[in-house]
C-alpha positions as CSV (number, residue, x, y, z in Angstrom):
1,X,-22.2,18.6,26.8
2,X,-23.4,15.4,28.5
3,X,-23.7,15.4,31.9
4,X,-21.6,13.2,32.8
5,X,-19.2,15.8,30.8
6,X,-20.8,18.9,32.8
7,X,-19.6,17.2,36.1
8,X,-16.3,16.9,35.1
9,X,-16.1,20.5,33.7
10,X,-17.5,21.2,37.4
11,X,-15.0,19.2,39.4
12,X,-11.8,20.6,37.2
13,X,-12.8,24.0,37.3
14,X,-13.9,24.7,33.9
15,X,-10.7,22.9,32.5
16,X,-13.2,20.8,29.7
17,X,-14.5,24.3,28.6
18,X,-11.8,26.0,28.2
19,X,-10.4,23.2,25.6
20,X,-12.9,22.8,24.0
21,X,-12.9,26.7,23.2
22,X,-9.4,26.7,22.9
23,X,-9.3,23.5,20.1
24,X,-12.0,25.3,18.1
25,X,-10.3,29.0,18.3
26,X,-7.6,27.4,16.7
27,X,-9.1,25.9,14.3
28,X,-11.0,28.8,13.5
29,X,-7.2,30.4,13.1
30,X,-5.7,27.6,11.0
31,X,-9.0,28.2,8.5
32,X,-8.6,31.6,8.4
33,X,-4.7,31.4,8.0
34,X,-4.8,29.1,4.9
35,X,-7.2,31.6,3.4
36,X,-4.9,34.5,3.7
37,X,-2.1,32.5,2.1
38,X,-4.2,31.7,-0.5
39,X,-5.0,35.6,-1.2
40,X,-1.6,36.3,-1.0
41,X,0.0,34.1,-3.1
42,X,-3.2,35.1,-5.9
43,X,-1.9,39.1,-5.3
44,X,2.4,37.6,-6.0
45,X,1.4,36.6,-9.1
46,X,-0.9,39.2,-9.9
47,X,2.4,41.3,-9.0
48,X,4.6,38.7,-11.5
49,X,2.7,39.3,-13.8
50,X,3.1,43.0,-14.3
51,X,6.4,42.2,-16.0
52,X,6.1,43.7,-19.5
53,X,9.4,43.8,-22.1
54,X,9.1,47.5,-21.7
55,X,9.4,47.6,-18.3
56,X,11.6,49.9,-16.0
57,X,13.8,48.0,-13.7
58,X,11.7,48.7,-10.5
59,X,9.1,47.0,-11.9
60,X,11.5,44.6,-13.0
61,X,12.5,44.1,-9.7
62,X,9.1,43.7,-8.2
63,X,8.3,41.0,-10.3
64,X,11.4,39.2,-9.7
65,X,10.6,39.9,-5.8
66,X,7.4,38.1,-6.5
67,X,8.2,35.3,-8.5
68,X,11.1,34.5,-5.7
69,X,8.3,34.7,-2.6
70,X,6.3,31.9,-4.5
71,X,8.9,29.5,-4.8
């Protein structure tokens, strides 16, 4: 921080901090929430993909589950 930026921080209380802190805890959040989507959807089709012609109906069922939650 500058200090013409430390000054300000001083006379609002902290206010400049605690954005700055809150912008990058978000985009921390956003980052790590994009990389869980990208896990699940790898684990839907993983779970699509299980669908055999000899499979029982759960598994059937499961698949079709899957497929629906990637549309």
């Amino acid at each position: 921080m500058t200090l013409r930026e430390r000054i300000a921080d001083w006379i609002s209380g902290g206010a400049l901090s605690r954005q700055k802190t809150r912008d990058y805890t978000w985009a921390a959040a956003c980052a790590s929430s994009a990389l869980q989507v990208t896990k699940l959807k790898i684990h839907l089709e993983c779970i699509a993909a299980c669908e055999t012609p000899g499979a029982n109906a759960t598994v059937r069922r499961m698949a079709k589950i899957a497929r629906e939650a990637l549309e």
